[in-house]
C-alpha positions as CSV (number, residue, x, y, z in Angstrom):
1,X,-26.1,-19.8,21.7
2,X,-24.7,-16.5,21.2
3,X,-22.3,-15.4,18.4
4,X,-20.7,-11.9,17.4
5,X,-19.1,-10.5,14.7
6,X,-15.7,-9.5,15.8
7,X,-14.2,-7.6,13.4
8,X,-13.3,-7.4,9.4
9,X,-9.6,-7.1,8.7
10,X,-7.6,-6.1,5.5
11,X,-4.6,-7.9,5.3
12,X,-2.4,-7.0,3.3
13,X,0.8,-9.2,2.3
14,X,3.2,-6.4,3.3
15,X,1.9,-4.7,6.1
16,X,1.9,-0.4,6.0
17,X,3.7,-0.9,9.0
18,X,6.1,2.1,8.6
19,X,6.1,5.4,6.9
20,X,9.6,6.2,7.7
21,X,11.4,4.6,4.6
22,X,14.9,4.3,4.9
23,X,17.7,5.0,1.6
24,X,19.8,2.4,0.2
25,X,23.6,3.4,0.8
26,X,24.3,3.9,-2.9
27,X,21.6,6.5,-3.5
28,X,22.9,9.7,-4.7
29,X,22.0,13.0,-4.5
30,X,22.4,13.5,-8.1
31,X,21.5,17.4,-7.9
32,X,24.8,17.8,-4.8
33,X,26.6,15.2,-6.0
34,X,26.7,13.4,-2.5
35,X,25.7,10.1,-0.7
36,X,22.8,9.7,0.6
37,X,23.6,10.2,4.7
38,X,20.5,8.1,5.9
39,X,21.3,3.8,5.5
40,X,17.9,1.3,5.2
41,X,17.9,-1.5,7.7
42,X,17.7,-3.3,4.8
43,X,21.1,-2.1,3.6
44,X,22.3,-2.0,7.0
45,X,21.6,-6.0,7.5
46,X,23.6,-6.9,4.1
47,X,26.7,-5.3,5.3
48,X,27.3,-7.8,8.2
49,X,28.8,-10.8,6.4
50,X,29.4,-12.8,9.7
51,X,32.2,-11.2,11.5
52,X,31.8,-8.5,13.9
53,X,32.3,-5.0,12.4
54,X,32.7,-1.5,13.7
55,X,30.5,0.8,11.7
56,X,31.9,3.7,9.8
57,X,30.7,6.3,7.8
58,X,33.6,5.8,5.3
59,X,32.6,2.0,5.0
60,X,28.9,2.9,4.1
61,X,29.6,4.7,1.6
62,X,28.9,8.0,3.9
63,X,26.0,6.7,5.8
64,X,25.8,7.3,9.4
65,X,22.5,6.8,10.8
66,X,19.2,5.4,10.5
67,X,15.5,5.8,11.7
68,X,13.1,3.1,12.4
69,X,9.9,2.2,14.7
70,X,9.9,1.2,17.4
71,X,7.8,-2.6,17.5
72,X,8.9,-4.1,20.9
73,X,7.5,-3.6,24.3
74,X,9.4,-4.4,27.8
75,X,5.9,-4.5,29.5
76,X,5.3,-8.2,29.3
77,X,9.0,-9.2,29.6
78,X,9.3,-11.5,27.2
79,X,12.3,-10.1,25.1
80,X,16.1,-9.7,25.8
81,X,15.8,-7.1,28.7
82,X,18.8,-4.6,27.5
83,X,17.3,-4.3,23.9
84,X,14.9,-2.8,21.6
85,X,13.5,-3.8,18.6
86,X,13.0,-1.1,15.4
87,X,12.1,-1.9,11.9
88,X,11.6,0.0,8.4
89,X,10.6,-0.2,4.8
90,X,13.3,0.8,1.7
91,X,11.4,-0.4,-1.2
92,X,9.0,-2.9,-0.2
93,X,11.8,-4.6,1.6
94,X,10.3,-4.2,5.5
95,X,13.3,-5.3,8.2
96,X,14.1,-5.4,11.2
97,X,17.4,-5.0,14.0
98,X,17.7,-5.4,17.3
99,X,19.4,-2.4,19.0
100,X,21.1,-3.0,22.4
101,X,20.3,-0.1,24.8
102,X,21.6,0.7,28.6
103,X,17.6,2.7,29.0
104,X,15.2,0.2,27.9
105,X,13.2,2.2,29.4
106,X,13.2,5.2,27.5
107,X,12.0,3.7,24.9
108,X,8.3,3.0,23.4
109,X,6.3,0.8,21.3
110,X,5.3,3.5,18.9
111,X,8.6,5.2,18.7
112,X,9.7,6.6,15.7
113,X,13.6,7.2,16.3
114,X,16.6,8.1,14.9
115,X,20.1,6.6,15.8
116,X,23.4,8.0,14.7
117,X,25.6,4.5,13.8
118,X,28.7,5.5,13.2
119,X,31.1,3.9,15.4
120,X,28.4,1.7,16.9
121,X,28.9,-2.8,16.8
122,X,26.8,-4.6,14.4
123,X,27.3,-8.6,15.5
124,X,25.5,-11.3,16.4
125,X,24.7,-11.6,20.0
126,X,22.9,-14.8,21.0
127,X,22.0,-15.6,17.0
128,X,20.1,-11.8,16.7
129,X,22.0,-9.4,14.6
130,X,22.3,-6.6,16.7
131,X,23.6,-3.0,17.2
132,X,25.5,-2.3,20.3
133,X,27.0,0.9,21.7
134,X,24.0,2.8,21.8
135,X,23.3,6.2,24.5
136,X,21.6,9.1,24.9
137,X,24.2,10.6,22.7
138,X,23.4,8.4,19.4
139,X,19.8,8.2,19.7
140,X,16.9,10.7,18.9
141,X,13.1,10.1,19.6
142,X,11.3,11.7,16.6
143,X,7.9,11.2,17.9
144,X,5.9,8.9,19.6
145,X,2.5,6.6,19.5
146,X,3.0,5.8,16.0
147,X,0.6,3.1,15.0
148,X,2.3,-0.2,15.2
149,X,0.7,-2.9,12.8
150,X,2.1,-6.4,12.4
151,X,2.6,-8.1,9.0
152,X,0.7,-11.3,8.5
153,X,3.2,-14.0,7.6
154,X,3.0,-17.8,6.6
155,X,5.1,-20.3,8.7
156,X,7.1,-21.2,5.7
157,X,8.1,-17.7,5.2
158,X,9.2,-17.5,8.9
159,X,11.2,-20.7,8.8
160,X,12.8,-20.6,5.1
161,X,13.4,-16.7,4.9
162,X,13.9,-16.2,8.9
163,X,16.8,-13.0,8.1
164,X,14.2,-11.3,6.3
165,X,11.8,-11.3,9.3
166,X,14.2,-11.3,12.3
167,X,13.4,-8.4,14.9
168,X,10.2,-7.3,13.2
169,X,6.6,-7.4,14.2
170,X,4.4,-10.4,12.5
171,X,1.6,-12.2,13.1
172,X,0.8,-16.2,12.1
173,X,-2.9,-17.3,12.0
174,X,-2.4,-21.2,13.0
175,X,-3.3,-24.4,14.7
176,X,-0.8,-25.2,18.2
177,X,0.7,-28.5,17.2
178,X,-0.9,-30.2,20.2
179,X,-3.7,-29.4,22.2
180,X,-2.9,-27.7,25.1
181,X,-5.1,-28.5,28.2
182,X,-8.7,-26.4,28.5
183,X,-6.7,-24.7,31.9
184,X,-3.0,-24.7,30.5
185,X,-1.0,-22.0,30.6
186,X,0.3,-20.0,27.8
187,X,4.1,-19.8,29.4
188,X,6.2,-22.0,26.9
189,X,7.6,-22.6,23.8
190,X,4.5,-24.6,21.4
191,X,5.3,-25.0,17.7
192,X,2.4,-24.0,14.7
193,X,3.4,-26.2,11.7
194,X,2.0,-26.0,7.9
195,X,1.4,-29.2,5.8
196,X,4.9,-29.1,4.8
197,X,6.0,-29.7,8.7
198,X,7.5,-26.2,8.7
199,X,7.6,-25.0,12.2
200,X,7.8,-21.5,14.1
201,X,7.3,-21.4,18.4
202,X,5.0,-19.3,19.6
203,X,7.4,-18.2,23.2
204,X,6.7,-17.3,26.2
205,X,9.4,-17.2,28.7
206,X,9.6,-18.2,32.0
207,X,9.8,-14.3,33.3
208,X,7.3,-13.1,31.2
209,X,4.3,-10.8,33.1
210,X,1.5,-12.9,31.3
211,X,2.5,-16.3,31.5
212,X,0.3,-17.8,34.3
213,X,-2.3,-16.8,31.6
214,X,-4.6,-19.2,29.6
215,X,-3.6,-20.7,25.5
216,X,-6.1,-21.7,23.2
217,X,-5.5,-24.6,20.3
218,X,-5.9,-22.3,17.4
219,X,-5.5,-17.9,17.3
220,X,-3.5,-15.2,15.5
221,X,-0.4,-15.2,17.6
222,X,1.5,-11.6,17.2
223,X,5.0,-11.0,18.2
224,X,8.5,-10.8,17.4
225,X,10.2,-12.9,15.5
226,X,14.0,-14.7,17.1
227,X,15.9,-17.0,17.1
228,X,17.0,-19.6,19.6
229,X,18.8,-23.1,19.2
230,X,18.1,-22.8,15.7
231,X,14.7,-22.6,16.4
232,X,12.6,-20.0,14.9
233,X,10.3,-17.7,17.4
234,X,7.2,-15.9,17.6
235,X,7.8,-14.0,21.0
236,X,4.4,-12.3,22.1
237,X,4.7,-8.6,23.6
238,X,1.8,-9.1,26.1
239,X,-1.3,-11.2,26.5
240,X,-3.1,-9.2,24.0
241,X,-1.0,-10.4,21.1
242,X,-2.7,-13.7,21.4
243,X,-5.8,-12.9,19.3
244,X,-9.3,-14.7,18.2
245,X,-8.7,-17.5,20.3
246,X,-10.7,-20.9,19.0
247,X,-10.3,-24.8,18.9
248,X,-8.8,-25.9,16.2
249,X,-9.6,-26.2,12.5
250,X,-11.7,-28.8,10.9
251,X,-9.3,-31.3,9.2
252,X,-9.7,-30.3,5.5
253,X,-9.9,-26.7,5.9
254,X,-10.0,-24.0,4.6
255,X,-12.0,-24.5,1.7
256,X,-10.3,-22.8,-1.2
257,X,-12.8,-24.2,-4.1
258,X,-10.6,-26.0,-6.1
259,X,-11.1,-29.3,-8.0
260,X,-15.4,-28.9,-8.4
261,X,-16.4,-32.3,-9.4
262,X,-18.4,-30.5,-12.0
263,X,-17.6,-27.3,-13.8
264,X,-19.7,-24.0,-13.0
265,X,-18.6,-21.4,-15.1
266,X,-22.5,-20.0,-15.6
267,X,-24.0,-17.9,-13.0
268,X,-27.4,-20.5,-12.9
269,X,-27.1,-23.8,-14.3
270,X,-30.5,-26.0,-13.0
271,X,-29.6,-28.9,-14.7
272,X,-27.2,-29.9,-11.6
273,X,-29.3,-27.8,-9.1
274,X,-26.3,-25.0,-8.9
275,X,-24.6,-27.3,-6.5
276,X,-21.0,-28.5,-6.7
277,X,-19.0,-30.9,-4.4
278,X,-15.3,-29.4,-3.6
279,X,-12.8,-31.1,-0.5
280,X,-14.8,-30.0,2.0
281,X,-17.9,-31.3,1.1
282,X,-21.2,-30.1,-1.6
283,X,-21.9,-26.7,-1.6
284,X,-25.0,-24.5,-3.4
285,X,-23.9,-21.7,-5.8
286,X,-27.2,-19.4,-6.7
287,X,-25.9,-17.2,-9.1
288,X,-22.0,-17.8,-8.2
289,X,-19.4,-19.5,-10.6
290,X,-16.0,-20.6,-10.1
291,X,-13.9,-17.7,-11.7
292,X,-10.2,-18.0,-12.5
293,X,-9.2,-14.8,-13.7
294,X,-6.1,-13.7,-12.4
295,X,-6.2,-10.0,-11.5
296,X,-9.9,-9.9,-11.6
297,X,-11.1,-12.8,-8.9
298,X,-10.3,-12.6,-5.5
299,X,-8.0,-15.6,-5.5
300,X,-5.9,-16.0,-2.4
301,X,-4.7,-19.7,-3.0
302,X,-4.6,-22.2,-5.6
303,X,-6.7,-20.9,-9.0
304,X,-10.1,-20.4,-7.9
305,X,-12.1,-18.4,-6.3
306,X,-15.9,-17.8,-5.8
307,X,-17.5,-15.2,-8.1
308,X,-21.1,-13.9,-7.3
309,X,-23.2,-11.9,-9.8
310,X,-23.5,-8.5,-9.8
311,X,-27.0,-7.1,-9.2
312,X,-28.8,-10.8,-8.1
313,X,-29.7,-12.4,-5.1
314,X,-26.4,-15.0,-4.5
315,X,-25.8,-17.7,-2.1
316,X,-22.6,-19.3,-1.6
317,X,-24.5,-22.2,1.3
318,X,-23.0,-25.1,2.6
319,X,-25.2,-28.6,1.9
320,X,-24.0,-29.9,4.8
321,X,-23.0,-29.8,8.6
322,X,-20.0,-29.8,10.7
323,X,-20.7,-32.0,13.9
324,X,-18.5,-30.1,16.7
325,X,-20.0,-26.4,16.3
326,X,-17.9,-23.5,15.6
327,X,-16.1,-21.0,17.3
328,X,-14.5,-18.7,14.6
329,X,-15.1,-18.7,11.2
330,X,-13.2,-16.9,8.4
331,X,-12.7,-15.9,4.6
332,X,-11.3,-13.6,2.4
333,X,-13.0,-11.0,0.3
334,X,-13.5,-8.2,-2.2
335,X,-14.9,-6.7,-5.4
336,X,-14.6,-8.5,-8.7
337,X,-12.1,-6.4,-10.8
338,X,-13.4,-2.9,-10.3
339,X,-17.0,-3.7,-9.8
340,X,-18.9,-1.9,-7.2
341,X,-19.1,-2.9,-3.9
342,X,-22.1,-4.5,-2.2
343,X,-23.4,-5.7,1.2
344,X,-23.5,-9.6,2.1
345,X,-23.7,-11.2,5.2
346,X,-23.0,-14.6,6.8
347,X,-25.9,-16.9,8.4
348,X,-25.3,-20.0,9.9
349,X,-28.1,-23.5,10.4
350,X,-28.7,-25.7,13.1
351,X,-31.2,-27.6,11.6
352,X,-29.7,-28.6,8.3
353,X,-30.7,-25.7,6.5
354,X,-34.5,-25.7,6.9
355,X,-34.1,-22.1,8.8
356,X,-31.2,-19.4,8.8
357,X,-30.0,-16.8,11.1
358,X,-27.1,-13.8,10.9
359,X,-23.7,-14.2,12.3
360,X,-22.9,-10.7,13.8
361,X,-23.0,-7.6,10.8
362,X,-23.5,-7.5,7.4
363,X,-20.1,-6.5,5.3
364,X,-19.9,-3.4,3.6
365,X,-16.2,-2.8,3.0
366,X,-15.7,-4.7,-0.5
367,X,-12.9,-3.1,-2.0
368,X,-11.9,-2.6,-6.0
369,X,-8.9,-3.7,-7.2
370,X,-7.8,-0.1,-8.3
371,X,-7.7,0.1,-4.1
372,X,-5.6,-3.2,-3.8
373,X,-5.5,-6.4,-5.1
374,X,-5.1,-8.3,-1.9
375,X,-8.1,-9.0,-0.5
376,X,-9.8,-8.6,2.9
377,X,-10.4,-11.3,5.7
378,X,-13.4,-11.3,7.7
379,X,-12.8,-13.0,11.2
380,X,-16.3,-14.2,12.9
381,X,-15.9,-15.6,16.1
382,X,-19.0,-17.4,18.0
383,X,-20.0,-19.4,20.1
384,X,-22.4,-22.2,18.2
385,X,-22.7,-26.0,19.3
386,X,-23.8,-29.0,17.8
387,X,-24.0,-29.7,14.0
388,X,-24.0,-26.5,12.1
389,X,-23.5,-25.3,8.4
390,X,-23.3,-21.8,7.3
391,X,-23.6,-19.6,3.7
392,X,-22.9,-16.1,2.6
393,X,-25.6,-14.4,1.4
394,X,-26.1,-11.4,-0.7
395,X,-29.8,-10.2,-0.7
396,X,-30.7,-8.6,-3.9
397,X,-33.2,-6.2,-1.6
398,X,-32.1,-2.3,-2.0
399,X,-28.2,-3.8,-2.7
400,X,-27.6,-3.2,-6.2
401,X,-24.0,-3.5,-6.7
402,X,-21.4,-5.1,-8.7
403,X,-19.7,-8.8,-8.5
404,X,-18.1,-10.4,-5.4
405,X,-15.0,-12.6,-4.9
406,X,-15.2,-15.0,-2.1
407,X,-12.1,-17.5,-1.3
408,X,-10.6,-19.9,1.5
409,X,-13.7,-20.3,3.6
410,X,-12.4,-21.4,6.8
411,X,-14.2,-23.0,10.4
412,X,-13.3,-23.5,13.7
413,X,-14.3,-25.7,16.3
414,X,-16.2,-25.6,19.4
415,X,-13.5,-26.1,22.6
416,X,-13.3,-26.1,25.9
417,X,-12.8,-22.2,27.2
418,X,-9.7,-22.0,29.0
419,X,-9.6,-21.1,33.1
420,X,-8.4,-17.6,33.3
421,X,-5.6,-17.5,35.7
């Protein structure tokens, strides 16, 4: 029985995943009295309206190029082989294009470019808005190995606002709809749903590099996101963007402590034993409430979250186990408010409790609101069988620190590890 800590990640609902920020065509240069020259993607995008248009400067209210990042990869061939993908940020509004090129591969994931548009095609070639025309002349490579991150997304946002995501880089933490075999491939198209039969397809096409490689029932898939037949796509770049494989997760899950069947709103409260029963089952809270404050608790869905005490010895423990082992388990975290931060760990039980050991590190990256108000997830993956329950646990021992918000406790199951091709 081994398990590691993988790694701690701060998600962030709008990924940093460009510094580049492009203008809005009616910004003005107040102090020369001119239009801005540079157009967002954004902007870009809400000038097509359907037809096929030839851009011009005069049309865009003096606009004739734009920059972007590169976020596609011809490596794994598994996008349209004559295009690149770039994307960029005007105001919190991240999108994406596709750009139709004759030298594929000039081009870089990493890439931070600049493309003169005037004269250039915007249309819609095979249901992807897309810019055509492009050559050495038009196109500028600013620099290169720019760090490419992809912006978590939920499948409802993918398949009720696809135009806002279309040719950028996302990623979707999800079940497969079906279970693939332990030795199927991951060449395909397999649709992730949400409980309100929303669907995406994680893609992998026939001529891609990595598609004699192995799929797992549940991971973060990474990619691009397309269309085809109406059908909204997650294409993966390589094999890599197929990330903290696992089985699938327990039916029920993630626990996002809502509904207690008592309230808990002091930190110790013996007369019930500081245990509550949520959807997932009874869990103990030693010196842990259920906070509600909005700006203040970590609360990443519903209206609750898990508050520990500052400056005490807290638990947040399972009372009871899960019968098919686990394979990943994951939750969101971070200061209360502006509290300090302090170390906790995760342990996990095999023997209903009686003893307790560490799942991989402790945490030590619990971050104040003044540094962002989305929280963190922690991703553990492992390798435990056989009934199992786990806790966080915050030793009071040399950790003085403030209060902790803990929410949507999730666990994976045990499977059967695919045959590497």
């Amino acid at each position: 029985m081994t398990t590691t800590r993988i790694k701690t990640l701060g998600y962030t609902c709008i990924a940093a995943t460009l510094l580049l920020s492009g203008c809005f065509k009616e910004d003005v240069n107040e102090a020369l009295g001119t239009n801005n020259p540079e157009i967002s993607i954004y902007a870009l995008r809400n000038t097509f309206k359907g037809q096929e248009m030839v851009l011009e400067a005069n049309t865009l209210t003096d606009a004739n190029h734009i920059r972007g990042l590169v976020v596609s990869n011809h490596a794994g061939k598994n996008i349209p082989s004559n295009c690149i993908a770039i994307q960029n940020e005007w105001r919190g509004q991240l999108r994406g294009i596709m750009l139709e090129v004759n030298d594929v591969d000039r081009y870089r994931l990493g890439d931070s470019i600049d493309v003169w548009i005037d004269g250039l095609k915007l249309a819609q070639k095979n249901g992807i808005l897309t810019l055509s025309g492009l050559n050495h002349n038009n196109t500028y490579i600013i620099n290169r190995n720019n760090p490419v991150k992809a912006t978590p997304v939920s499948i409802a946002s993918l398949s009720n606002k696809y135009d806002d995501y279309e040719s950028t880089y996302v990623e979707i933490t999800s079940d497969l709809v079906e279970d693939p075999a332990p030795d199927a491939q991951i060449r395909g198209s397999r649709p992730v749903a949400d409980d309100k039969e929303n669907r995406v397809y994680i893609t992998v096409t026939e001529q891609a590099t990595f598609g004699d490689e192995s799929i797992t029932p549940s991971a973060t898939f990474r990619g691009l996101v397309l269309k085809e037949n109406d059908k909204v796509q997650l294409r993966l770049l390589t094999y890599a963007d197929m990330l903290y494989p696992s089985g699938k997760l327990y039916a029920g899950w993630p626990e996002s402590f809502e509904a207690p069947d008592k309230p808990k709103g002091s930190y110790n409260m013996p007369d019930i034993g500081n245990n509550v029963i949520f959807q997932t089952g009874e869990w103990h809270l030693n010196q842990s409430i259920i906070g509600n404050t909005v700006g203040r608790d970590r609360i990443v869905s519903g209206i609750n979250a898990i508050r520990i005490q500052q400056n005490q010895a807290g638990l947040l423990q399972m009372n009871f186990d899960l019968p098919d082992g686990a394979a990943k388990v994951t939750f969101w975290y971070g200061s209360y408010y502006d509290d300090p931060t302090s170390w906790f760990v995760l342990e996990y039980s095999t023997d209903q409790g009686a003893t307790w050991k560490q799942a991989g590190e402790k945490i030590t990256d619990a971050h104040k609101n003044a540094e962002s108000l989305q929280a963190k997830q922690a991703i553990f993956m492992m390798d435990v069988e056989g009934p199992v329950r786990f806790r966080l646990n915050r030793p009071l021992a040399n950790n003085a620190g403030g209060r902790l918000g803990i929410d949507d406790f999730a666990i994976y199951k045990t499977y059967n590890k695919p045959i590497n091709h």
